[in-house]
N, CA and C atoms as an extended XYZ file, in Angstrom:
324
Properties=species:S:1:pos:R:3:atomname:S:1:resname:S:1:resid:I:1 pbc="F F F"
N       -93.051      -56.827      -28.299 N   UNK     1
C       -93.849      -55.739      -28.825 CA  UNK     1
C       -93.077      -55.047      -29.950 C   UNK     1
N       -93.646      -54.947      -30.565 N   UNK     2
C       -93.056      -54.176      -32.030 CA  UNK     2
C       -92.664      -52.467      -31.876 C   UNK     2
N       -91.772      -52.177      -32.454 N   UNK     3
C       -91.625      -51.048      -32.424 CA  UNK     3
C       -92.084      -49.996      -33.711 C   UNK     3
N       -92.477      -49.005      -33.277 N   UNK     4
C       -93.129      -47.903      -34.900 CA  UNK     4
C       -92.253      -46.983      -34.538 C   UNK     4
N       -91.777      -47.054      -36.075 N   UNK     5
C       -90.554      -45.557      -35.942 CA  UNK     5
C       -91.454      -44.477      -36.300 C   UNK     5
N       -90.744      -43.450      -35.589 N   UNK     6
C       -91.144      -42.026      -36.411 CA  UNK     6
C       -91.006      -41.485      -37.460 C   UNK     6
N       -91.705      -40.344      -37.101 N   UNK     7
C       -91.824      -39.568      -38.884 CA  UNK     7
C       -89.884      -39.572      -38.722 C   UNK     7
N       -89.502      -38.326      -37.772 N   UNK     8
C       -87.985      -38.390      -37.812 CA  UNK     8
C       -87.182      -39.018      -38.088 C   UNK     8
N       -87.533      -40.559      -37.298 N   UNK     9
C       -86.826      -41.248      -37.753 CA  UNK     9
C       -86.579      -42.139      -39.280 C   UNK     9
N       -88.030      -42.403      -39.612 N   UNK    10
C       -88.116      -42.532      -41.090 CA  UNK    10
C       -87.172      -41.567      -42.034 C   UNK    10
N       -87.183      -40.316      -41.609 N   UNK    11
C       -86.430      -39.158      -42.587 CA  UNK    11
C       -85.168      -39.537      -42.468 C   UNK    11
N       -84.675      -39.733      -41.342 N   UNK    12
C       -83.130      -39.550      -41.103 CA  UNK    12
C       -82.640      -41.185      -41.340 C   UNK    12
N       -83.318      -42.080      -41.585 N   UNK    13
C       -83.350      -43.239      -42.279 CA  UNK    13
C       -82.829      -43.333      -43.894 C   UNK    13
N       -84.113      -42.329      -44.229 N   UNK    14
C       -83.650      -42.096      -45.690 CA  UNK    14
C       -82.800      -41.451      -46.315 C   UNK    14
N       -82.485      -40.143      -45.483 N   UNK    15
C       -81.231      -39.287      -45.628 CA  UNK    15
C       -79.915      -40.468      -45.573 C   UNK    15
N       -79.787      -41.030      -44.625 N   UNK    16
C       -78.910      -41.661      -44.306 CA  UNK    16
C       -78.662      -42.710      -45.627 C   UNK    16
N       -79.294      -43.055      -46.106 N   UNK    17
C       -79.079      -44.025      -47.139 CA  UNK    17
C       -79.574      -43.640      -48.885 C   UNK    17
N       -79.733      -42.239      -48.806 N   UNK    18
C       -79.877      -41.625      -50.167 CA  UNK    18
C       -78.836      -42.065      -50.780 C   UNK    18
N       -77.573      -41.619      -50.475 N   UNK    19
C       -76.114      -41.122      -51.379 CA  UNK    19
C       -76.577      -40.363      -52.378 C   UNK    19
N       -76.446      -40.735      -53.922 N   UNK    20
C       -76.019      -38.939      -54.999 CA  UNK    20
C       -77.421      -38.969      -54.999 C   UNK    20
N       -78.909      -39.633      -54.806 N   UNK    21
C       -80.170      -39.472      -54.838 CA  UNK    21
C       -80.309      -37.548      -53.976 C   UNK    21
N       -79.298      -37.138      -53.276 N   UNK    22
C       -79.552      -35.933      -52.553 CA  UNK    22
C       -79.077      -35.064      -53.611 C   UNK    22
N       -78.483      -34.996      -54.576 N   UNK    23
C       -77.682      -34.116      -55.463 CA  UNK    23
C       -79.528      -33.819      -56.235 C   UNK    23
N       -79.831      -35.306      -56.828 N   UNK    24
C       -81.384      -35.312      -57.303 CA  UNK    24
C       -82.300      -34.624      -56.968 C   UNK    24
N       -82.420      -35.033      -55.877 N   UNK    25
C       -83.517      -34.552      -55.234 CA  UNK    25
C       -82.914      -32.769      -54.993 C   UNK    25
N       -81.884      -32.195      -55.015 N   UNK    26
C       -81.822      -30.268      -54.569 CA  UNK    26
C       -81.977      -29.990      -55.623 C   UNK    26
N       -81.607      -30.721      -57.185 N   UNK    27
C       -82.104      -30.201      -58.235 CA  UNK    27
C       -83.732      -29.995      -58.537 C   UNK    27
N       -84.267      -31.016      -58.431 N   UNK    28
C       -85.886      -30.952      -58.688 CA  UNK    28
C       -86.333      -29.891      -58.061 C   UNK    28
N       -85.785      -29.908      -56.610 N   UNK    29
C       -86.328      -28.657      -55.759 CA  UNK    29
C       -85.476      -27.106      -56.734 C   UNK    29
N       -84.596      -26.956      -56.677 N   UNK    30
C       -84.280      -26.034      -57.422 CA  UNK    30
C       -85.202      -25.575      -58.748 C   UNK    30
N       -85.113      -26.555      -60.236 N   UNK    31
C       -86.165      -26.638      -60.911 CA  UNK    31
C       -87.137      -26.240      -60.972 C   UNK    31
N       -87.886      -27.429      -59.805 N   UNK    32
C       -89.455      -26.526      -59.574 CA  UNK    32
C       -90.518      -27.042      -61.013 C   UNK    32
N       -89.663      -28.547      -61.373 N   UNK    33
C       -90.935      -28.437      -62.721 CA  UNK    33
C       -90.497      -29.906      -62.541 C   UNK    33
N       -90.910      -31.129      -64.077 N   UNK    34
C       -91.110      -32.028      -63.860 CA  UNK    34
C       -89.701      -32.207      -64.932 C   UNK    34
N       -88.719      -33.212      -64.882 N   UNK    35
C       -87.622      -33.399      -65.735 CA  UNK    35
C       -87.313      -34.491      -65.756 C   UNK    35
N       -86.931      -35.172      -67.322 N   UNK    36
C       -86.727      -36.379      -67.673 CA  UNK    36
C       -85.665      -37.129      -66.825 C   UNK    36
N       -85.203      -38.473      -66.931 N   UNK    37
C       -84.105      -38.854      -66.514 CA  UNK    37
C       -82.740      -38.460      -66.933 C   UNK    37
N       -82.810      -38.260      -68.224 N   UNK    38
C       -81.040      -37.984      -68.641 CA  UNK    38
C       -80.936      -36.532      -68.414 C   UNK    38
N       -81.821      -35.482      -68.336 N   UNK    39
C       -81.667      -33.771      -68.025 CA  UNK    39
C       -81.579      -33.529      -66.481 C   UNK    39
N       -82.455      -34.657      -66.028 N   UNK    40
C       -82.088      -34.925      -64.335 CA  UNK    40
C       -80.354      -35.390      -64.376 C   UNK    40
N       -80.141      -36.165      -64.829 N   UNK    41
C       -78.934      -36.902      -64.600 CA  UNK    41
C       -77.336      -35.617      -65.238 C   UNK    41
N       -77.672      -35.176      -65.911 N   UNK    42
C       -76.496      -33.961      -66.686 CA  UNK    42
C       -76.669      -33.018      -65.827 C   UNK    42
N       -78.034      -32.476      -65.088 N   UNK    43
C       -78.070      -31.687      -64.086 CA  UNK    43
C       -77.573      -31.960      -62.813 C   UNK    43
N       -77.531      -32.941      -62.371 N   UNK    44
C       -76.481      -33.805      -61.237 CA  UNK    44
C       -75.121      -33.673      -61.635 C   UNK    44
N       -74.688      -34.271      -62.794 N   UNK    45
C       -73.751      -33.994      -62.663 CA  UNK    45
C       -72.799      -32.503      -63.220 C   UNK    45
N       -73.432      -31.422      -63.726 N   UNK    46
C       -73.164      -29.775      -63.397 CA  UNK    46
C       -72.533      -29.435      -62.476 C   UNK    46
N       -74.083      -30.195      -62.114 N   UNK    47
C       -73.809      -28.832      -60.544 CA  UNK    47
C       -73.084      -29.654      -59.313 C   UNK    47
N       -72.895      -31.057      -59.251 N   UNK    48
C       -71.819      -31.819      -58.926 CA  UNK    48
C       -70.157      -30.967      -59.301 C   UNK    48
N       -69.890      -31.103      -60.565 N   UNK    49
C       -68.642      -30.795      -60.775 CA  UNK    49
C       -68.871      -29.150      -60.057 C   UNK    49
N       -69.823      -28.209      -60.220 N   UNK    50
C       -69.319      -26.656      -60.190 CA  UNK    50
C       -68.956      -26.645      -58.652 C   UNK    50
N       -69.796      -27.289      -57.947 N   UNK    51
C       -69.512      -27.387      -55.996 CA  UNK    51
C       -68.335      -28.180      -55.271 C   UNK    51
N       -67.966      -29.023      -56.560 N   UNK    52
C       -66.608      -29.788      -56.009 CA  UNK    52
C       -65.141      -29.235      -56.662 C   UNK    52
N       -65.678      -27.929      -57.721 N   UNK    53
C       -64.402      -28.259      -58.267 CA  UNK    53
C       -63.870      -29.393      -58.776 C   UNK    53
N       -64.619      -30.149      -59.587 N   UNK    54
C       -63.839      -31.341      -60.165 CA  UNK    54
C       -64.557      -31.542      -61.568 C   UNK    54
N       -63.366      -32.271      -62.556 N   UNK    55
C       -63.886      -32.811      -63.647 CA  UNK    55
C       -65.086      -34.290      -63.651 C   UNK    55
N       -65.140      -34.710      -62.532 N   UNK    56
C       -65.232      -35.805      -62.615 CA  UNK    56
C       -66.591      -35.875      -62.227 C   UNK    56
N       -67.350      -36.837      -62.545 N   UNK    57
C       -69.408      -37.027      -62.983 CA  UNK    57
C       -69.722      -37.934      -61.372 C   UNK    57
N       -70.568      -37.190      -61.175 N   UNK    58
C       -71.039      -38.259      -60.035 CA  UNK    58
C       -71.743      -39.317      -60.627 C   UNK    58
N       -72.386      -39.165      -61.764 N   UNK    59
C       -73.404      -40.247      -61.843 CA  UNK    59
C       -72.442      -40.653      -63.316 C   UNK    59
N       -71.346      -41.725      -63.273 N   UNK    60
C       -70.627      -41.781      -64.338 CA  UNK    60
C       -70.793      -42.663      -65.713 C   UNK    60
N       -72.206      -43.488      -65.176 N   UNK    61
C       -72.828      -44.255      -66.499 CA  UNK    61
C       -74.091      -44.312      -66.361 C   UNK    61
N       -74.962      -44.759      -67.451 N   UNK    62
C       -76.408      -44.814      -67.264 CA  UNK    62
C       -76.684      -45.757      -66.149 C   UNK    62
N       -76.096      -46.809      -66.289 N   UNK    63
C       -76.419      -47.562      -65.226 CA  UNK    63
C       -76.947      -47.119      -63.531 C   UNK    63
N       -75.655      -46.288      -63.211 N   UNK    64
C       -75.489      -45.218      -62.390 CA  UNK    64
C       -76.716      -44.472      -62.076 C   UNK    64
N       -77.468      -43.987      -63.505 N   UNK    65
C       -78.287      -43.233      -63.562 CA  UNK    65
C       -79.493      -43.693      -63.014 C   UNK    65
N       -79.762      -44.996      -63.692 N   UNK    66
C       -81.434      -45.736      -63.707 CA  UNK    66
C       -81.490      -46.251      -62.259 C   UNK    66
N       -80.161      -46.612      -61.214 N   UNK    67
C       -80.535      -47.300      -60.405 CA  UNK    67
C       -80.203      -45.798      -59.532 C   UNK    67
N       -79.919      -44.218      -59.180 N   UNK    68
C       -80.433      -43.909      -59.089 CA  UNK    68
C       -81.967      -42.854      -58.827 C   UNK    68
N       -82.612      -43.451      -60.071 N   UNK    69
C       -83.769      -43.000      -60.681 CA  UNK    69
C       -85.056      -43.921      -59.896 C   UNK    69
N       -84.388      -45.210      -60.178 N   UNK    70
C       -85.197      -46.155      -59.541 CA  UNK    70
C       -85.277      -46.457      -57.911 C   UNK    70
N       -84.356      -45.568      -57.152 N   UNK    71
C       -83.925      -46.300      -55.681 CA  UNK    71
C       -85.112      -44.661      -55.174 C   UNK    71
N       -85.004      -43.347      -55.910 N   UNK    72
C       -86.036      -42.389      -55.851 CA  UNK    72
C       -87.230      -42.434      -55.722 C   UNK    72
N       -87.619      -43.349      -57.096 N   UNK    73
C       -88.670      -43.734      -57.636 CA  UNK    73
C       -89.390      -44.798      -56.396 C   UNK    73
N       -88.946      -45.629      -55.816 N   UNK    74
C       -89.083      -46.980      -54.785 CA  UNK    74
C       -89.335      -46.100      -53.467 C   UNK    74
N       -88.807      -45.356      -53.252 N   UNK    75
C       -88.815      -44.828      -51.822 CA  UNK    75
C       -89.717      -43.256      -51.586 C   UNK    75
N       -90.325      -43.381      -52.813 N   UNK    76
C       -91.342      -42.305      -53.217 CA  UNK    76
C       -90.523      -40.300      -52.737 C   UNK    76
N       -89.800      -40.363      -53.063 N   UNK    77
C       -89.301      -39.455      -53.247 CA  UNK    77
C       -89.908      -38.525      -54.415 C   UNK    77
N       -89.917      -39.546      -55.511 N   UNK    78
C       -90.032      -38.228      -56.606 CA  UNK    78
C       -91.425      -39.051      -57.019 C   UNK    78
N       -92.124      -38.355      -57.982 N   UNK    79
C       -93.299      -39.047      -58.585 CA  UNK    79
C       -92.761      -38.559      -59.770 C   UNK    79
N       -93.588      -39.765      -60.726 N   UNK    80
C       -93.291      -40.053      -62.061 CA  UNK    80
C       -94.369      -40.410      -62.907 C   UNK    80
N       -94.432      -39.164      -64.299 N   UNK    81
C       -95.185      -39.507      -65.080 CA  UNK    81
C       -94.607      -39.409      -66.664 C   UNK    81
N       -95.464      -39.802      -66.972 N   UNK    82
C       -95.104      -40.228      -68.565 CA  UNK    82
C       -95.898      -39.543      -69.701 C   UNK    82
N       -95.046      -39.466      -70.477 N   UNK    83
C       -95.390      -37.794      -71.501 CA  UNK    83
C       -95.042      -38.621      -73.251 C   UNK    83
N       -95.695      -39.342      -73.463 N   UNK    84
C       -95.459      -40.215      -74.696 CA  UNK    84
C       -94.434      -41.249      -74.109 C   UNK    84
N       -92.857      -41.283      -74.408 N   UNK    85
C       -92.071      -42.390      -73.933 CA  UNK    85
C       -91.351      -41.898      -72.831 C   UNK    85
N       -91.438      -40.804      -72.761 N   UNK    86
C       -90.490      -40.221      -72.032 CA  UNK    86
C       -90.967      -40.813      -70.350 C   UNK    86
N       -90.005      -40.487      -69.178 N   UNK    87
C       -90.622      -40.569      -67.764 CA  UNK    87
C       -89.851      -39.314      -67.333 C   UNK    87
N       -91.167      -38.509      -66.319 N   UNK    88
C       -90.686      -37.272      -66.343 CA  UNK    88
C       -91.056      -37.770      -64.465 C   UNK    88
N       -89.691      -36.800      -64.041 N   UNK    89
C       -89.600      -36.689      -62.481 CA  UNK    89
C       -89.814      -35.539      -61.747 C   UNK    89
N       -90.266      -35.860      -60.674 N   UNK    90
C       -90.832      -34.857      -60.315 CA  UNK    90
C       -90.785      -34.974      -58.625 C   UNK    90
N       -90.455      -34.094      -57.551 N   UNK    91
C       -90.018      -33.932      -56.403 CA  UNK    91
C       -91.643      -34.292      -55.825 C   UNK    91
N       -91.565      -35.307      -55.043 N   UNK    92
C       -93.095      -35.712      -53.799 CA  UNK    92
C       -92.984      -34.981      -52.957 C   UNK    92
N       -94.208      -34.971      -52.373 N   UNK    93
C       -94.281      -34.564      -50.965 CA  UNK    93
C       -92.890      -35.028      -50.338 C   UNK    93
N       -93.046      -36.407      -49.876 N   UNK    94
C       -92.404      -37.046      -49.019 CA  UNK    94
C       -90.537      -36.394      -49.721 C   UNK    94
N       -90.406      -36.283      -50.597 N   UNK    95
C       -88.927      -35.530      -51.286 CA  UNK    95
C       -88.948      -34.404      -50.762 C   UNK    95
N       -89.929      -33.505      -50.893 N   UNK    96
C       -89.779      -31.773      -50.355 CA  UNK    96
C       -89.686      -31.868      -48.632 C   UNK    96
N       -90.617      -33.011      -48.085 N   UNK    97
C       -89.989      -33.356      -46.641 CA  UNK    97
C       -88.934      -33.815      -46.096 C   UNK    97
N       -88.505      -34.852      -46.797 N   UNK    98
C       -87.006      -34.707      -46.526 CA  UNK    98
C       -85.654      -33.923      -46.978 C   UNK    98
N       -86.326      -33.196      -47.987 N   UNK    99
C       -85.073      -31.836      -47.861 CA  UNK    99
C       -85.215      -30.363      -46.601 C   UNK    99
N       -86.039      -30.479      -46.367 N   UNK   100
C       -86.341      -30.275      -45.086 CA  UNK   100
C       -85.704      -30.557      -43.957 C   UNK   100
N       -85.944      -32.405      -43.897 N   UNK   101
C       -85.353      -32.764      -42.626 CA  UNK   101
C       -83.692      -32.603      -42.927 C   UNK   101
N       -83.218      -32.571      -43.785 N   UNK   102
C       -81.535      -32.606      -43.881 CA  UNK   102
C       -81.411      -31.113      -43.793 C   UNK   102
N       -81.947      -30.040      -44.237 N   UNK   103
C       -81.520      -28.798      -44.062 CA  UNK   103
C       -81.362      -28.566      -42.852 C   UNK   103
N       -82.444      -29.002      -42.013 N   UNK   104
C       -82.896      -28.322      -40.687 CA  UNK   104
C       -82.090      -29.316      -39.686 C   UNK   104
N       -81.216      -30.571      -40.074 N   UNK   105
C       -80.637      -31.083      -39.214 CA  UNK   105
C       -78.932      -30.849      -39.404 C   UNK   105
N       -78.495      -30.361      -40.542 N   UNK   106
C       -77.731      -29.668      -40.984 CA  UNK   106
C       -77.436      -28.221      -40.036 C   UNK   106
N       -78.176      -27.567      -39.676 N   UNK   107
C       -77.902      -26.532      -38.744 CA  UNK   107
C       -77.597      -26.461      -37.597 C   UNK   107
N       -78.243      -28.234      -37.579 N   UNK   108
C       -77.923      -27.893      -35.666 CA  UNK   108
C       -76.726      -28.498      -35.071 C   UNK   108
């Protein structure tokens, strides 16, 4: 018999296997609007360096960047639309729910 995971467990699935996609995703929520990839990506790494005390970029090449933009993008975290060439990001449902589930599992 097959097993169906839960909502919970789905979340704590994805938490678990975000990595710097969580830096992403507290910015958008912070934000509160829709932001390109490279203003997403300089905003990661800001507010990366101001909380670690360090010189050093979490997201340290584009490469870095697109894959992840794209691992967000795949796991519907953020939704994405397009504004002439640009791709503008933007926090999903399913993103504002799992900052949720990490806050609220974070406390306990």
């Amino acid at each position: 018999m097959e097993r169906i995971l839960s909502r919970e467990q789905i979340l704590s699935i994805l938490s678990d296997r975000l990595g710097h996609g969580k830096w992403a995703l507290a910015i958008l929520k912070k934000e509160n609007r829709s932001l390109n990839k490279e203003l997403l990506g300089e905003l990661v790494n800001e507010t990366y360096q101001q909380q670690t005390q360090t010189d050093k970029k979490l997201l340290g090449s584009r490469h870095m960047l697109d894959e992840m933009a794209a691992r967000l993008e795949g796991a519907g975290l953020v939704d994405v639309s397009e504004f002439g060439r640009a791709r503008l990001y933007t926090l999903s449902k399913l993103g504002e729910d799992l900052i949720l589930h990490i806050q609220s599992h974070r406390q306990v």
